[in-house]
C-alpha positions in Angstrom: -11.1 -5.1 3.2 -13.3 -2.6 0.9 -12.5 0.9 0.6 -12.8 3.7 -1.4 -9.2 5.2 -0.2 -6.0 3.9 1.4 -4.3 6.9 4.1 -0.9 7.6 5.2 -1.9 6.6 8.5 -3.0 3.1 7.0 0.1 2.7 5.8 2.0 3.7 8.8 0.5 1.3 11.0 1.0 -1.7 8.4 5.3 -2.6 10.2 4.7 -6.0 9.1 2.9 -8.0 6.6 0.1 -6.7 3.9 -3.1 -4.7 3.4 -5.3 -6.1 0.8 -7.9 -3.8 0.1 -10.8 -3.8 -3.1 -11.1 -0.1 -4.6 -14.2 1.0 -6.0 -12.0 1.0 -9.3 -8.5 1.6 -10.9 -8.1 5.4 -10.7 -8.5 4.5 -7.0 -5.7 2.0 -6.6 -3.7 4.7 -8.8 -4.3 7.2 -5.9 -3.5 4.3 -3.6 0.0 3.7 -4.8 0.7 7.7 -4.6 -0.4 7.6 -1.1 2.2 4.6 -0.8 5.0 6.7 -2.3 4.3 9.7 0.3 4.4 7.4 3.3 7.6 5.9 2.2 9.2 9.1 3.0 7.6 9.5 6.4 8.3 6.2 8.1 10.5 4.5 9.5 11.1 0.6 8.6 13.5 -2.1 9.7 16.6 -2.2 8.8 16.5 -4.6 5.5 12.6 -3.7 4.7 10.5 -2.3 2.2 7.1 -1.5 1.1 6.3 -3.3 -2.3 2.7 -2.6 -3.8 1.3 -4.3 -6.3 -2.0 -3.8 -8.4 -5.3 -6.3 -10.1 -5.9 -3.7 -13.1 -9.4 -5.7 -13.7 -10.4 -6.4 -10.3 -9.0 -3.0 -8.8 -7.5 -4.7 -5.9 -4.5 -2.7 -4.6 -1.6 -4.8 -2.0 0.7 -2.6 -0.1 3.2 -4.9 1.6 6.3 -5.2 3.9 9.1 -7.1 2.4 12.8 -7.6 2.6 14.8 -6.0 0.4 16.3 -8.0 -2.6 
């Protein structure tokens, strides 16, 4: 997916698995992970799950993902 901006409600609605999305560039996938740490505190996940992001600096490709807890 390309965007220019990852939402709340994007995050939200992610429960399981990953969003993959190419940002126009790195300040973007910086706003991205802010986003990210606001939604944390709004939802709800399973018992035992976490969001994990993770960030291509060159290619400005931001992953926000679902994952057990280690």
């Amino acid at each position: 997916m390309e965007a220019k901006t990852v939402t709340v409600k994007d995050i939200q609605n992610l429960l399981e698995g990953k969003l993959v999305v190419q940002m126009p560039d790195f300040k973007s996938t910086v706003a991205a992970r802010n986003q990210v740490s606001y939604a944390r505190g709004t939802i709800n996940l399973p018992e035992g799950k976490e969001l994990k992001t993770s960030t291509d600096r060159e290619k400005a490709i931001f992953t926000v993902m679902v994952v057990d807890k280690n």
